[in-house]
C-alpha positions as CSV (number, residue, x, y, z in Angstrom):
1,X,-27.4,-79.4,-54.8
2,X,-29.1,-76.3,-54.9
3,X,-27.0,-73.3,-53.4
4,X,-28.9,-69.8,-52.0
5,X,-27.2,-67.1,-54.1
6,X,-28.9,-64.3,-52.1
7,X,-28.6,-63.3,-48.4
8,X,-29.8,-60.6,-45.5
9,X,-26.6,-59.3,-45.6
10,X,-23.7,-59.6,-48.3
11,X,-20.5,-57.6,-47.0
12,X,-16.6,-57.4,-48.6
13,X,-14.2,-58.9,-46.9
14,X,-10.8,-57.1,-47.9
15,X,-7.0,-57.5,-47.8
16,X,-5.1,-55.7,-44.7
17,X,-2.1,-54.2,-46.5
18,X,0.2,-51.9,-44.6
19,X,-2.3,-51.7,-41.4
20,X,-5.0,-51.3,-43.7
21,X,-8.3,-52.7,-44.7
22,X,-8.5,-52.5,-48.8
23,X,-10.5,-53.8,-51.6
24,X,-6.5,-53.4,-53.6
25,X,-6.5,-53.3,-57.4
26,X,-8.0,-56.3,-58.0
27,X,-11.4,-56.5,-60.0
28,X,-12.2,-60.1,-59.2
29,X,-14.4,-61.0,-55.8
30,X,-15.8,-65.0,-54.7
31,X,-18.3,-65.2,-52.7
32,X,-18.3,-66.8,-49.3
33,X,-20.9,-69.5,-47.9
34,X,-22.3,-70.0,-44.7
35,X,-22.0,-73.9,-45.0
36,X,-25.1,-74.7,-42.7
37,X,-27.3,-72.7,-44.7
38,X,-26.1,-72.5,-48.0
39,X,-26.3,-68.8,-48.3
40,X,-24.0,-66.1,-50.0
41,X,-22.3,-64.4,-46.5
42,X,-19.8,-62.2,-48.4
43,X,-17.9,-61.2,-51.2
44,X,-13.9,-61.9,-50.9
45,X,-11.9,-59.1,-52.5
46,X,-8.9,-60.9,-54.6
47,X,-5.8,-60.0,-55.1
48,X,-4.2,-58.7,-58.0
49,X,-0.5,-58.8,-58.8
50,X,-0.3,-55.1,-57.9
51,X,-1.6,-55.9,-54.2
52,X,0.8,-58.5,-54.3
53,X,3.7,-56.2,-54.1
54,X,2.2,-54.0,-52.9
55,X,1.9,-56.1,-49.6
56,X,5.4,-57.6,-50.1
57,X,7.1,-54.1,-50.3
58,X,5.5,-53.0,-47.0
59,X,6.4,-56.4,-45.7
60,X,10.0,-55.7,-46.7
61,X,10.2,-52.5,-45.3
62,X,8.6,-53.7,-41.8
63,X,11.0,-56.4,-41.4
64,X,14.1,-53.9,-41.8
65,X,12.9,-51.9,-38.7
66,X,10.9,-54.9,-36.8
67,X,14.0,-56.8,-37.0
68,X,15.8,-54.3,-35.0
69,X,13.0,-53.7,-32.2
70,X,14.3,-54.8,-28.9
71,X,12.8,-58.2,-27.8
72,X,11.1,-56.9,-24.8
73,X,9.4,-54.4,-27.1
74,X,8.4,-57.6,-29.5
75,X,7.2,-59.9,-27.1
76,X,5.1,-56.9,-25.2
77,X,3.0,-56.3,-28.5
78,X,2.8,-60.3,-28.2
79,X,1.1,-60.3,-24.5
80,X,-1.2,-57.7,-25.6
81,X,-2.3,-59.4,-28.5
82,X,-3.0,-62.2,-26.4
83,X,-5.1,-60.6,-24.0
84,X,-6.8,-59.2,-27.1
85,X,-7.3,-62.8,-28.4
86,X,-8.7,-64.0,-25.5
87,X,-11.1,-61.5,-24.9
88,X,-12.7,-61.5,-28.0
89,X,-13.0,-65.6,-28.2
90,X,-16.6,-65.8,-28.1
91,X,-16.7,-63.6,-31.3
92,X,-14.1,-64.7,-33.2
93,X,-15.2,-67.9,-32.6
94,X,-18.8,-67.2,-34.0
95,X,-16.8,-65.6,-36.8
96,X,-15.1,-69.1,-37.3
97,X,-18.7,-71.2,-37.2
98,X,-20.2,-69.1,-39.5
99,X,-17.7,-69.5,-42.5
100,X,-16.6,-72.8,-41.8
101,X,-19.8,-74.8,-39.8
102,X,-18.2,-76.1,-36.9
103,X,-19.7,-75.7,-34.1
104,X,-19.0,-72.9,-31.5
105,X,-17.4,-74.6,-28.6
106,X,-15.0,-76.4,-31.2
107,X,-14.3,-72.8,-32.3
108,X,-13.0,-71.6,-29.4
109,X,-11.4,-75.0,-28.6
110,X,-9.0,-73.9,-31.6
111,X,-8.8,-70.4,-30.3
112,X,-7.5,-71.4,-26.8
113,X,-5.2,-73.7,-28.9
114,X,-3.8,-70.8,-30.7
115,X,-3.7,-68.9,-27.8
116,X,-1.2,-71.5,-26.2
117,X,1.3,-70.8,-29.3
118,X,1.0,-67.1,-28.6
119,X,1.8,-67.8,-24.9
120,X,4.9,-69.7,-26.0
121,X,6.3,-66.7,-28.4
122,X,5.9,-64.3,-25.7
123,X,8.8,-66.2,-23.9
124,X,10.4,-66.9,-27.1
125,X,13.4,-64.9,-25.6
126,X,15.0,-68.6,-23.6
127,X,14.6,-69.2,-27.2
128,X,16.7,-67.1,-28.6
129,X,19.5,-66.7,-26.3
130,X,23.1,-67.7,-28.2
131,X,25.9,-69.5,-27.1
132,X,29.3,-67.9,-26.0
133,X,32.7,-69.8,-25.7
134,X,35.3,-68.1,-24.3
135,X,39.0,-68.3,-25.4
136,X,38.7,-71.3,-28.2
137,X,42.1,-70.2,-29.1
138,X,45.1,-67.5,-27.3
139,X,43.0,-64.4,-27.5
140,X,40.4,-65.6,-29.7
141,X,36.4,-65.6,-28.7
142,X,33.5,-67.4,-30.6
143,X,29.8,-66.4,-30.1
144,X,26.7,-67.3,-31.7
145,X,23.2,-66.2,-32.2
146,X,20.1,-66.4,-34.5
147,X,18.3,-64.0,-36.8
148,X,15.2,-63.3,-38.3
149,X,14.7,-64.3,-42.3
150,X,13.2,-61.6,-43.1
151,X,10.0,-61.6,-45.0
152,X,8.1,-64.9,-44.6
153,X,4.2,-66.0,-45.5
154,X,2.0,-68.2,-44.2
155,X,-0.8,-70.5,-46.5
156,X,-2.9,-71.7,-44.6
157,X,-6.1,-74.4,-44.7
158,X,-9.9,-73.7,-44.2
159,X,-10.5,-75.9,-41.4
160,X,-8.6,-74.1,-38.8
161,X,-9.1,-70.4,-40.1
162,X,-7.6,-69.1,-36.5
163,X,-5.2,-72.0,-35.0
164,X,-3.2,-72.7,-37.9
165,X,-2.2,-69.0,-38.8
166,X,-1.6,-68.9,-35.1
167,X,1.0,-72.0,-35.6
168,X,2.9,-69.7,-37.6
169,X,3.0,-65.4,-37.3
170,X,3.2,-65.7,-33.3
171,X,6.8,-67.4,-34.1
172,X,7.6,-65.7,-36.8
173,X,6.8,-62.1,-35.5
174,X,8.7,-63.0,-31.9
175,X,11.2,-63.5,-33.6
176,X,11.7,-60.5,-35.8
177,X,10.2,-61.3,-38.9
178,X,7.3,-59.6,-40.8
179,X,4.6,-62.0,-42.0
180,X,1.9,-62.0,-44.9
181,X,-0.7,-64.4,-44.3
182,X,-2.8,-66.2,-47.6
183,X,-6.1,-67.7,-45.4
184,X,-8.3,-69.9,-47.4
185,X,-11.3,-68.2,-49.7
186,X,-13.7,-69.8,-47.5
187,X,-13.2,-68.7,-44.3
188,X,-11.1,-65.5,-44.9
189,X,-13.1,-63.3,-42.1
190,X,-10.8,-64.8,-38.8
191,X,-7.5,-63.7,-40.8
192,X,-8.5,-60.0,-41.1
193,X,-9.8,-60.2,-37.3
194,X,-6.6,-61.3,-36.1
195,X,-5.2,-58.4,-38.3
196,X,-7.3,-55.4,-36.6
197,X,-6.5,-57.0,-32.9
198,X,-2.7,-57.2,-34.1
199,X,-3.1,-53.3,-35.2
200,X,-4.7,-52.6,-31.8
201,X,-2.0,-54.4,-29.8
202,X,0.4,-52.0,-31.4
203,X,2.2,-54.3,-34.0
204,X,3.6,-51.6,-36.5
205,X,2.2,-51.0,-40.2
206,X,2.8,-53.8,-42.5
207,X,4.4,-56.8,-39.9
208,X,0.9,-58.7,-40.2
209,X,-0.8,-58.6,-43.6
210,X,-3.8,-60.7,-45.4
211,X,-3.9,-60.8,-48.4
212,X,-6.5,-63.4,-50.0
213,X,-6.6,-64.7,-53.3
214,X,-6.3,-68.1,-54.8
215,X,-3.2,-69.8,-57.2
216,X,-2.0,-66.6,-58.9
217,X,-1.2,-65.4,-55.6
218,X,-0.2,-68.2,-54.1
219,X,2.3,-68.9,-57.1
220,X,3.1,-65.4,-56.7
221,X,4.5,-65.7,-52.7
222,X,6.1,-68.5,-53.8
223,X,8.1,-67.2,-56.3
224,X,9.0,-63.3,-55.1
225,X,12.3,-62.7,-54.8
226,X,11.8,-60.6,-51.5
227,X,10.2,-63.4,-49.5
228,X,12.6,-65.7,-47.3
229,X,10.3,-68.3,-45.6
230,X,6.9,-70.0,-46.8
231,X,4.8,-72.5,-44.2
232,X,2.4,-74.4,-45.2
233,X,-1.0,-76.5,-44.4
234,X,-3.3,-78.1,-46.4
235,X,-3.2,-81.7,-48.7
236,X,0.0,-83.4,-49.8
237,X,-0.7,-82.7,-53.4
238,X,0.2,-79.1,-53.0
239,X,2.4,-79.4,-49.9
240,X,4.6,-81.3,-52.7
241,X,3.6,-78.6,-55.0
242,X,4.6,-75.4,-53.0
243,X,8.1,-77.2,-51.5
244,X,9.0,-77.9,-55.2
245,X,8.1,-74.2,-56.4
246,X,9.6,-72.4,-53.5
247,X,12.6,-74.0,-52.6
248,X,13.1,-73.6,-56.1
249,X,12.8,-70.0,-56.1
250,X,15.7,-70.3,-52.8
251,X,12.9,-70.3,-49.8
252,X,13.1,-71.7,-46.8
253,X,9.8,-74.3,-46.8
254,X,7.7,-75.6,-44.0
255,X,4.9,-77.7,-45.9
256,X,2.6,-80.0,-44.0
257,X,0.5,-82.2,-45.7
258,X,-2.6,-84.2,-45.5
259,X,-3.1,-87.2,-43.2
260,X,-5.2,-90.7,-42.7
261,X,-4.8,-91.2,-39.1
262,X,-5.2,-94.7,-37.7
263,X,-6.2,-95.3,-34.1
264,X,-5.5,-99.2,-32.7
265,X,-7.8,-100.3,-30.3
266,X,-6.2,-103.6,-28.3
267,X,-8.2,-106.2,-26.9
268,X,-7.3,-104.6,-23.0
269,X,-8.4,-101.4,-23.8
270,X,-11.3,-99.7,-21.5
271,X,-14.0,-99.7,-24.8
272,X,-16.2,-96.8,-22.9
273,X,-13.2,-94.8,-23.2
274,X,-11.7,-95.5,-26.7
275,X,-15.5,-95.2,-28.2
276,X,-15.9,-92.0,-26.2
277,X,-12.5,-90.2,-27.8
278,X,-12.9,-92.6,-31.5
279,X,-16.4,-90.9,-31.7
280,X,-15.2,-87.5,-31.0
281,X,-12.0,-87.6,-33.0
282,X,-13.9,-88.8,-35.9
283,X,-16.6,-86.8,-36.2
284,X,-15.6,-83.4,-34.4
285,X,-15.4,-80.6,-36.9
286,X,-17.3,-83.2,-39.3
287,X,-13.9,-84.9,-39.4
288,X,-12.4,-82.2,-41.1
289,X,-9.4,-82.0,-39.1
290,X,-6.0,-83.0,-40.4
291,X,-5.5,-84.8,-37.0
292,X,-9.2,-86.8,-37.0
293,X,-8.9,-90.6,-36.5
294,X,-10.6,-91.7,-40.0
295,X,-9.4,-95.5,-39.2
296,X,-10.1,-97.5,-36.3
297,X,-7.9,-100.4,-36.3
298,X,-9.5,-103.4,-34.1
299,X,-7.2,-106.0,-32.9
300,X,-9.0,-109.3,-32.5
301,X,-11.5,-109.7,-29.9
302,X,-11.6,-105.7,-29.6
303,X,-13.8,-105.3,-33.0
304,X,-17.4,-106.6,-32.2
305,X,-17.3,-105.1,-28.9
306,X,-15.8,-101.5,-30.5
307,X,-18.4,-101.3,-33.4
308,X,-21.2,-101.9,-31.0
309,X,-20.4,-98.9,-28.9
310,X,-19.3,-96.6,-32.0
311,X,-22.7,-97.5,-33.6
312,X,-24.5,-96.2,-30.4
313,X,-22.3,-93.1,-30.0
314,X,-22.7,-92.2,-33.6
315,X,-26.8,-92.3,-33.5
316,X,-26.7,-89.6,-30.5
317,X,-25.1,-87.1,-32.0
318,X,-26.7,-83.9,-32.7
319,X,-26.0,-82.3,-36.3
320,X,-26.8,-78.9,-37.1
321,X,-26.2,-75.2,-37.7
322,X,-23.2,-75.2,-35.7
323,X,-24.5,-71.9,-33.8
324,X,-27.4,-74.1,-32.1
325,X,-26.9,-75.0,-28.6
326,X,-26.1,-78.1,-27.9
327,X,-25.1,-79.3,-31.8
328,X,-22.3,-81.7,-31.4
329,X,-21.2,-81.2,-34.9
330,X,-22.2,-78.7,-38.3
331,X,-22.0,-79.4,-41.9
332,X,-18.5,-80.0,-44.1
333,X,-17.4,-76.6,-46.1
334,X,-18.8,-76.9,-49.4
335,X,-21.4,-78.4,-51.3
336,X,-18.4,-80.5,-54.0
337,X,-17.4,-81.8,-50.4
338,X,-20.9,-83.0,-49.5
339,X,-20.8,-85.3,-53.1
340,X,-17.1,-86.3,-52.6
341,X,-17.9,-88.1,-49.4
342,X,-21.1,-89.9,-50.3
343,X,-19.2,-90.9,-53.1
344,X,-16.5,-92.2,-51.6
345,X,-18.7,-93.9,-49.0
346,X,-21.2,-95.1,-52.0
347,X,-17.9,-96.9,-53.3
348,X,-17.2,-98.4,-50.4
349,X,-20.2,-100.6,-50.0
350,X,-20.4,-101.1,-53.4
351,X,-17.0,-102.7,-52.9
352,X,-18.4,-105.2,-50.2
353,X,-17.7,-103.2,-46.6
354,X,-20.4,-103.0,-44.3
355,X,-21.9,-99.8,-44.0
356,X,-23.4,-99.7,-40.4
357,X,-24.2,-96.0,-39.8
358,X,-25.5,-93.8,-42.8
359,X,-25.3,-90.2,-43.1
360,X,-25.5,-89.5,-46.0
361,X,-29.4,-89.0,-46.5
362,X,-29.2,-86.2,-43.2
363,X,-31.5,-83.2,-43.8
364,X,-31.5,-81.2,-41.0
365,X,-34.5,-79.3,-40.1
366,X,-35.2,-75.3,-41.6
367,X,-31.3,-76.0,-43.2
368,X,-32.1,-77.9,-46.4
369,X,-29.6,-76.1,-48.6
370,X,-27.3,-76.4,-45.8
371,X,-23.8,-79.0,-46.7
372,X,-24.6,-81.5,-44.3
373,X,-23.4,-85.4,-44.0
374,X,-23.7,-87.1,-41.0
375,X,-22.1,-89.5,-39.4
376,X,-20.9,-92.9,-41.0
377,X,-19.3,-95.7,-39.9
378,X,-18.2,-98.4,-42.6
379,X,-16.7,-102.1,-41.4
380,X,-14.7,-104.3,-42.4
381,X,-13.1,-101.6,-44.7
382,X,-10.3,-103.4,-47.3
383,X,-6.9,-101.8,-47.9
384,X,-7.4,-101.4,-51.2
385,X,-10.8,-99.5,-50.9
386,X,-10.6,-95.5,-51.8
387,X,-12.4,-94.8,-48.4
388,X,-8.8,-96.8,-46.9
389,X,-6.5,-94.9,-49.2
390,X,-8.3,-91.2,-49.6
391,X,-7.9,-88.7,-47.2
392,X,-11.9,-88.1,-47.1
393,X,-11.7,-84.9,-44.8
394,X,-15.3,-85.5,-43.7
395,X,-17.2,-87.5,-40.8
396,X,-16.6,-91.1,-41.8
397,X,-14.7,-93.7,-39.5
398,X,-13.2,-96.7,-41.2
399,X,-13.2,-99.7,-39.4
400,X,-10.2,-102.2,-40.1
401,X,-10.3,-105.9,-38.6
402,X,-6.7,-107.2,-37.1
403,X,-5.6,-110.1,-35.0
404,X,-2.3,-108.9,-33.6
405,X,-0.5,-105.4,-32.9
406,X,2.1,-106.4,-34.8
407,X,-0.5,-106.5,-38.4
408,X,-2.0,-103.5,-36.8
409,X,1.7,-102.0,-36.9
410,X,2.3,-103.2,-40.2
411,X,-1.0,-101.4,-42.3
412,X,0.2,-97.8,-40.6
413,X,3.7,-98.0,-41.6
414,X,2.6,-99.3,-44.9
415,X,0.0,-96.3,-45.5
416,X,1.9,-93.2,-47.1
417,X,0.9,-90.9,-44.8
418,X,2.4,-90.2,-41.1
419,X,0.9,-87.3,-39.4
420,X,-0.4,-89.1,-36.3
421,X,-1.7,-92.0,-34.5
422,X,-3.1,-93.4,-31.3
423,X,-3.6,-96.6,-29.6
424,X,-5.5,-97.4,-27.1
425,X,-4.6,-100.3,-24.7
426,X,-4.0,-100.6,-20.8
427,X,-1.1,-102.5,-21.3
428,X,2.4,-99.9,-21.2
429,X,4.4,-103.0,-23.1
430,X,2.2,-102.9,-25.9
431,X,1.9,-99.0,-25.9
432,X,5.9,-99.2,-25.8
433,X,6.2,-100.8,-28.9
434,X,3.5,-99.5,-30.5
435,X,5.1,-95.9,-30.2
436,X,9.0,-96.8,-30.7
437,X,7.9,-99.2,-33.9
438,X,5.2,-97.2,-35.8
439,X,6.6,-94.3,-38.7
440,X,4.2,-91.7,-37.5
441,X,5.5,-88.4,-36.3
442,X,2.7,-87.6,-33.4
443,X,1.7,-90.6,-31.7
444,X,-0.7,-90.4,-28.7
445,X,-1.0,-93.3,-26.0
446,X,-5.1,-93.5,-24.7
447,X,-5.1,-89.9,-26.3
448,X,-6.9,-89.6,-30.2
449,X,-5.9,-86.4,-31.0
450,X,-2.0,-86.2,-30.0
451,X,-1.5,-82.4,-30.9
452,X,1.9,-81.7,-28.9
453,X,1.5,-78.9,-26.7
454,X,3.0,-75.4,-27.9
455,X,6.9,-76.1,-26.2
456,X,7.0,-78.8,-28.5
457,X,6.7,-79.3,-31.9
458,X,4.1,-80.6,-34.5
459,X,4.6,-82.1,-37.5
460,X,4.0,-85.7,-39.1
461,X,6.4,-88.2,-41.4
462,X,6.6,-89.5,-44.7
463,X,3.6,-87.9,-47.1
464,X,2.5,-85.6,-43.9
465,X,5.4,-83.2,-44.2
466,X,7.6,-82.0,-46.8
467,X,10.5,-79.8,-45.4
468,X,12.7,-80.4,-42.3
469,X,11.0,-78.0,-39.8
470,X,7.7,-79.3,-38.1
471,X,5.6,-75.8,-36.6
472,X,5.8,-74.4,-33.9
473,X,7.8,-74.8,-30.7
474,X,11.3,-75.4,-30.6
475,X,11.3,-75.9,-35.1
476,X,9.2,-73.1,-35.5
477,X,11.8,-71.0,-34.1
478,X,14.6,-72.2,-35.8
479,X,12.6,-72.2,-39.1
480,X,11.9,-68.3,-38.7
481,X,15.2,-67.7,-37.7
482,X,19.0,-68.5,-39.2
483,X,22.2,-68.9,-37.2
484,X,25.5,-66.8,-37.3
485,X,28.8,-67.4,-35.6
486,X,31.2,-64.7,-35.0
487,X,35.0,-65.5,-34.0
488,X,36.5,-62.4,-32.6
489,X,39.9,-61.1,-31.5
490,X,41.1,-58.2,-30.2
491,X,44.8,-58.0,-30.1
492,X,46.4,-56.8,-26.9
493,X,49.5,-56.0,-28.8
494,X,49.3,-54.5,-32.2
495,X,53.1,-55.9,-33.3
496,X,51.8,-59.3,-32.6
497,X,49.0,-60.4,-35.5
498,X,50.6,-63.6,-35.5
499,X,49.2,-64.0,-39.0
500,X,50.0,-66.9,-41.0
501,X,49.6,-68.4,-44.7
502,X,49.0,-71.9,-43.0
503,X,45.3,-72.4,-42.1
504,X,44.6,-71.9,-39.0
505,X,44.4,-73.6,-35.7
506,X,44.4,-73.6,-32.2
């Protein structure tokens, strides 16, 4: 495919070190795409090892005095950098489309997303309140309470360049930690956005940073000695990867991983409905979502009638520059994407599934260097197949024929990953044991996209998570902070210490 080296405009996009903007030491730049046209946007400034600590040193010294602030003074920054983010949605979210090709109103769908997760930090004090336990032993007193780690860093995916980060430093700064956030290369603009509004809401010097770059300096978070905490998002492959290498290095590690999310469509299910949300959760953001349904399971009578409707749905969708109005869905991120997919789809049929709806022939109109595929629907899709047992991050729905719930049960527990799953049914029985029986950490009931809301937690099972903490919520805040326990006395009467060579006890 042919790439257009040469556009209108061709800015730097720099680090935000220490409140701020810099090109840093480095000598190396990548350039950045606009995905529905193909052309160069920008250059990314890389980091160098001396940016690196740089950044971590201001980090360090932020934390000291953040760590201290008061937590109405913490939270207030908070609640103005919310009202910040949501006043500048429309253009951060134009920000987002044009680096990454989704389209606008999905964009700011993962804005007001991120925005929840801000909301939920700026009460993060119920959160934080200890426990107290009054007279465990004659004169004795034990309290409790929890801590920030310190310095912590966030790595996070291209295909939410605004909601994932905001997973993470919301938390992480509520609670008293500074945070150095390593966006993808490319779509690194939304990071140093949320950096200036952070400035503006009054978040001191060197609590939020960006710092971009690609393994060196990701190798080199992973390894300093003065960071506490990495979280992670992206594919299991380095999710192992960066759990390995960090906790090595002593870290605390969050690392979610990559996903091949099943729905199960039963027999009693309203189709108009599960084809509505299937076709949605499969091709929204061109499927690159770590939460898209990529397999439709079809339990017995359900699959004729399913496919039907899917194949419909599918033809009606509008691809485009994701700017247009109206365009349902933009192009995947790069152009070694683009040949991935209609590889893996190319395999499939070749391997004897039925490939219903094609798109991967779409040219779409005055964008014909732009990385589109369209949507594609395969049947009858074998276990064995690569477009089965690949995460294919792109806008192909698998469909997989079952007789009963309990085989349908059987092929998700049996896949290796477990981020999340749906099923859709009007029966609560079989909804019942679908959710107590399948080993998936998310499971939504008539709902294909079961992203927990920001009060609880998210986070996925077997190959989907490496690490005890899922993000956000409840483990978010326990992962940013660590517990202490103090057991206090104060003697009334100095001649009594009643101390003792035995150990001691109540």
């Amino acid at each position: 495919m042919s790439v257009t080296t040469e556009a209108t405009t061709v800015t730097t996009i720099k680090h935000f070190i220490n409140g701020t903007e810099t090109a840093g030491d480095g000598t190396g730049t990548q350039p950045v795409y606009n995905p529905a046209t193909g052309e160069v946007t920008a250059n990314l400034s890389l980091a160098s090892d001396a940016d690196l600590q740089a950044a971590v040193a201001a980090a360090r010294t932020a934390a000291d005095a953040w760590g201290d602030t008061s937590l109405a003074k913490r939270t207030a920054v908070l609640f103005k950098f919310r009202e910040l983010l949501a006043a500048n949605t429309d253009e951060l979210a134009r920000i987002v489309t044009s680096e990454h090709g989704k389209v606008v109103s999905d964009a700011a769908g993962e804005i007001g997303r991120g925005l929840e997760v801000v909301e939920y930090a700026c009460g993060i004090s119920q959160s934080l309140k200890g426990e107290y336990s009054d007279q465990v032993s004659t004169g004795i007193d034990v309290f409790s309470f929890r801590q920030p780690l310190g310095v912590v860093a966030g790595i996070t995916p291209f295909n939410f360049p605004v909601m994932v980060p905001l997973w993470m430093a919301p938390v992480a700064i509520a609670a008293g930690n500074a945070f150095i956030l390593k966006p993808s290369e490319r779509d690194p603009s939304a990071a140093v956005f949320l950096a200036r509004i952070f400035k503006e809401a009054g978040l001191p010097d060197g609590v939020f940073q960006v710092l971009h770059g690609g393994k060196e300096t990701v190798d080199g978070l992973l390894r300093h000695p003065d960071i506490d905490g990495i979280s992670f998002v992206g594919s299991t492959p380095i999710a192992k990867y960066v759990h390995e290498t960090a906790t090595a290095h002593g870290k605390r590690v969050q690392a979610l991983g990559g996903a091949k999310n099943h729905a199960v469509v039963m027999p009693d299910a309203d189709m108009e409905v599960a084809a509505d949300h299937l076709t949605a959760a499969a091709f929204g953001s061109a499927g690159q979502r770590c939460m898209a349904i990529s397999v439709a399971v079809a339990v017995g009578g359900a699959a004729d009638i399913l496919v039907d409707k899917l194949v419909t749905r599918a033809h009606d969708i509008k691809v485009s520059n994701g700017l247009d109005d109206g365009a349902d869905m933009g192009p995947v991120i790069t152009p070694a994407s683009k040949t991935r997919i209609e590889k893996i789809v190319g395999e499939a049929q070749e391997a004897g599934a039925a490939l219903i709806v094609d798109g991967r022939d779409l040219v779409v109109a005055d964008h014909e260097n732009g990385f589109f595929v369209g949507p594609t629907i395969i049947d009858n899709v074998q276990r064995e197949m690569t477009a089965y047992t690949e995460e294919i991050f792109g806008p192909v729905l698998a469909i997989v024929r079952v007789d009963t719930l309990a085989e349908a049960i059987e092929i998700v527990n049996a896949n290796p990953y477990g981020n999340g799953t749906a099923i859709f049914t009007s029966n609560g029985a079989d909804a019942r044991t679908y959710t107590r029986r399948v080993h998936v950490g998310m499971v939504g009931v008539n709902v294909p996209l079961p992203v927990p809301v920001a009060w609880h937690s998210f986070g996925g099972w077997k190959n989907s998570l490496f690490g005890e903490h899922h993000i956000y919520g409840p483990d978010g805040v326990r992962f940013y902070t660590r517990g202490k326990a103090v057991t206090q006395r104060w003697p009334e009467h100095k001649e009594l210490s009643n101390a003792s060579f035995a150990f001691p006890s109540n």
